[in-house]
C-alpha positions as CSV (number, residue, x, y, z in Angstrom):
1,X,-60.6,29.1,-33.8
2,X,-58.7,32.4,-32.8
3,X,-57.3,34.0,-29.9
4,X,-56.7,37.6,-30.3
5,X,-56.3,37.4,-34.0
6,X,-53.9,34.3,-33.6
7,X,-54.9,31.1,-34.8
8,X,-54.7,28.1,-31.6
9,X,-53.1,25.8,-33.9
10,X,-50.6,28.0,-34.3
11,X,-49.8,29.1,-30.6
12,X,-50.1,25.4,-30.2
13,X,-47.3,24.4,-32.3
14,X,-45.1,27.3,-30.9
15,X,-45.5,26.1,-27.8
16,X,-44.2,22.4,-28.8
17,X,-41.5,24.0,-30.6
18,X,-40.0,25.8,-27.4
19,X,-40.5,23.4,-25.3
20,X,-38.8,20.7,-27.7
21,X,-35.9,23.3,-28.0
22,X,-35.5,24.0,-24.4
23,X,-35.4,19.7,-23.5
24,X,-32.8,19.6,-26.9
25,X,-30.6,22.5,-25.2
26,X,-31.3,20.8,-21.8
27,X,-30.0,17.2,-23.1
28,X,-27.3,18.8,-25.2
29,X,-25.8,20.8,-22.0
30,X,-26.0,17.8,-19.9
31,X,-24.3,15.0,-22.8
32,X,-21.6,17.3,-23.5
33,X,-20.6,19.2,-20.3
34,X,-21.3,16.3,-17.8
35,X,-21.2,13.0,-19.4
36,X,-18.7,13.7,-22.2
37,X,-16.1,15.1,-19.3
38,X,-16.6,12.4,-16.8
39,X,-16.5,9.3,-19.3
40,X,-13.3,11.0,-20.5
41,X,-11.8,11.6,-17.2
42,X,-13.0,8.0,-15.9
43,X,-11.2,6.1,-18.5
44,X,-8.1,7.6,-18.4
45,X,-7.9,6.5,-14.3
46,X,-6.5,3.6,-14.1
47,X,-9.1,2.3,-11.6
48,X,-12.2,2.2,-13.4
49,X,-13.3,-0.9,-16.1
50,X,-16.9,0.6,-16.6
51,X,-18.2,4.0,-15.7
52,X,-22.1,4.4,-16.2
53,X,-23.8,7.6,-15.7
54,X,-27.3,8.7,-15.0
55,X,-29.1,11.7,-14.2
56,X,-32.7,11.8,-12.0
57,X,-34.1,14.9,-11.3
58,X,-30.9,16.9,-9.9
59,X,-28.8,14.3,-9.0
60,X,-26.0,12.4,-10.6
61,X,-25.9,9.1,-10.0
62,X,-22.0,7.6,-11.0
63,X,-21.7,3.6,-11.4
64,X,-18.1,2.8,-11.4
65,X,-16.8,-0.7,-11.7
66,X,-13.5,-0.5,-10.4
67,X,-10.3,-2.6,-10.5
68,X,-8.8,-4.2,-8.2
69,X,-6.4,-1.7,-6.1
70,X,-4.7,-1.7,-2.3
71,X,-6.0,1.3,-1.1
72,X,-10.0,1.6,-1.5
73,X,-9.6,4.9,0.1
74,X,-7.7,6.6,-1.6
75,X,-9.1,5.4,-4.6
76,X,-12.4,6.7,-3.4
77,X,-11.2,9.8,-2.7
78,X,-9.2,10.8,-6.1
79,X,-12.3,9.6,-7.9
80,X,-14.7,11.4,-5.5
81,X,-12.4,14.6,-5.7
82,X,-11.6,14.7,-9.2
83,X,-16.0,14.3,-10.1
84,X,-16.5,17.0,-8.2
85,X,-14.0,19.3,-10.2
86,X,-16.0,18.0,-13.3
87,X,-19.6,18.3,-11.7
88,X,-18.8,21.6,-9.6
89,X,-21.8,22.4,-7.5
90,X,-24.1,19.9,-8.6
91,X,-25.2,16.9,-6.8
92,X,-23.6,13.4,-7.7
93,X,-23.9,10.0,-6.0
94,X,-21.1,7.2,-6.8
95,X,-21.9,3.8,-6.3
96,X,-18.6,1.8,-6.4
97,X,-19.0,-1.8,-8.3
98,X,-16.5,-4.9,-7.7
99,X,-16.1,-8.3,-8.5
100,X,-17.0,-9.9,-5.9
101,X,-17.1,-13.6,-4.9
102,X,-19.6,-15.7,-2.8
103,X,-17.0,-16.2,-0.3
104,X,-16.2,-13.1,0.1
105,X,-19.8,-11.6,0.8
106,X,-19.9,-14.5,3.7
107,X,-17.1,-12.4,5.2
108,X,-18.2,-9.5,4.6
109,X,-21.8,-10.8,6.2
110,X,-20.4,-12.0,8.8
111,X,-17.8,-9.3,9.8
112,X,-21.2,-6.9,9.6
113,X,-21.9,-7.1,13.4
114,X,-18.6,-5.9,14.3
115,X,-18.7,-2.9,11.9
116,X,-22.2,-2.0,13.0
117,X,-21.5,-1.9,16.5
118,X,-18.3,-0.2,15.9
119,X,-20.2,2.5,14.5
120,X,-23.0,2.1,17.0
121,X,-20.5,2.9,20.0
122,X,-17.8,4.6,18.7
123,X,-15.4,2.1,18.8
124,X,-13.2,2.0,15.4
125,X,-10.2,0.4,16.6
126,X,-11.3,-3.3,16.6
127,X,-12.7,-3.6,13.0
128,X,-9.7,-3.8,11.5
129,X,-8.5,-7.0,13.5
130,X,-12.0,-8.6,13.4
131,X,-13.0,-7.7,9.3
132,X,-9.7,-9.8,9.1
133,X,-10.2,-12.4,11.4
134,X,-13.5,-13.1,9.2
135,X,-11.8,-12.6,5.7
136,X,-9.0,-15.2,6.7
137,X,-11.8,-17.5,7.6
138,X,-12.3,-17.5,4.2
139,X,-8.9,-17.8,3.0
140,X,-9.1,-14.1,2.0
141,X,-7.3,-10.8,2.6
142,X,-9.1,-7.4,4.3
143,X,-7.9,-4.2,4.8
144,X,-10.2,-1.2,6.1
145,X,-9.5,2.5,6.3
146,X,-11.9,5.3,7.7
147,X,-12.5,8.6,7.4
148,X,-14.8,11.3,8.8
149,X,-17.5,10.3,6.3
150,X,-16.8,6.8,5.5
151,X,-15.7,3.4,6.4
152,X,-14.3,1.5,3.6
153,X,-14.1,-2.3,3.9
154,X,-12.0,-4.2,1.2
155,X,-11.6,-8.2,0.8
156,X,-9.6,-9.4,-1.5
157,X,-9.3,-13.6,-2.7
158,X,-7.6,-14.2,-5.6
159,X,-9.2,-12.5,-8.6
160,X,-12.1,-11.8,-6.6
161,X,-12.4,-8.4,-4.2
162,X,-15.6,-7.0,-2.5
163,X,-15.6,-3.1,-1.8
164,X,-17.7,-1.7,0.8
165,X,-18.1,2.1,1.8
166,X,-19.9,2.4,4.9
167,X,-21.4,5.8,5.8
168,X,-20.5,6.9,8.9
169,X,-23.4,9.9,8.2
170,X,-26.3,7.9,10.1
171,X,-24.6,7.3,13.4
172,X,-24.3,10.2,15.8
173,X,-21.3,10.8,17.8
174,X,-22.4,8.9,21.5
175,X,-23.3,5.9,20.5
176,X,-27.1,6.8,19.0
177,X,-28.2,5.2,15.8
178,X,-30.3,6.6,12.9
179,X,-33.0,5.4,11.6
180,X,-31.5,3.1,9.0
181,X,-28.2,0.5,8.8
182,X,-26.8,-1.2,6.2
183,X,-24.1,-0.5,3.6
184,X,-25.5,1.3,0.7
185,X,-22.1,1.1,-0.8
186,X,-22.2,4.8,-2.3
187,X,-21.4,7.6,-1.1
188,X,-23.5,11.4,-1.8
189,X,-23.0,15.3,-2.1
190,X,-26.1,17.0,-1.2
């Protein structure tokens, strides 16, 4: 069968062609100037064990195990700032992994209400106190920092730490809460 003098076989396998060549450039671009740069960059921090890296549609989504370090914060934010000098303009999500210990989720569980209404009234300046309160329940350590965007919850018991980053995006300022709670323990660019 022809088409104006070509053959459909042949259009057919052009067509396959480019569009194998365009998903080849496509994964070639994306292996080498985004995964290449941020494996490189992640494991010469000294806060990551195990970066993973996948991409879904336009977003990048970063799985970092992290060590154990004092300041979840500012951990958070050199990683966060020095993706973004990697990924430029494009969207990333990090998603911060820890090892964490049955003991310390039940404080983290149980310090929850106090974070959550913190957030739900505006009132910041008690979850320090009672995240600890819960965590020494437990025989463990806590320290929590916040930010505009965040609240970052860390529990530490021997070997063992939990890391939480707690959006502060779904609470509006006045006490009125979004439609969903919960720590998703990641943090987006859009």
């Amino acid at each position: 069968m022809q088409i104006k003098g070509f053959r459909v076989i042949v259009i057919a396998t052009a067509i396959i062609v480019t569009l194998a060549l365009l998903f080849g450039i496509k994964y070639v671009n994306e292996r080498f100037n985004i995964e290449k740069p941020l494996f490189k960059m992640y494991s010469e921090t000294k806060l990551v064990l195990k970066p993973s890296i996948d991409k879904e549609g336009d977003t990048t989504t970063i799985t970092l195990t992290l060590k154990k370090t004092d300041n979840l914060y500012s951990a958070y934010q050199d990683i966060k700032s020095d993706t973004e000098k990697v990924l430029g303009d494009k969207k990333f999500q990090i998603k911060i992994l820890d090892k964490r210990s049955p003991e310390l989720e039940e404080a983290y569980r149980d310090s929850q209400f106090v974070v959550y209404e913190a957030l739900a009234k505006g009132n910041y300046t008690s979850i320090p106190a009672e995240v600890a309160r819960y965590a020494a329940a437990k025989g463990a350590k806590a320290k929590v920092y916040i930010d505009g965007e965040n609240i970052y919850v860390s529990l530490y018991k021997g070997d063992n730490y939990l890391y939480e980053i707690i959006s502060r995006r779904n609470y509006q300022m006045g006490g009125a809460v979004a439609d969903t709670m919960g720590s998703d323990n990641n943090a987006q660019r859009n």
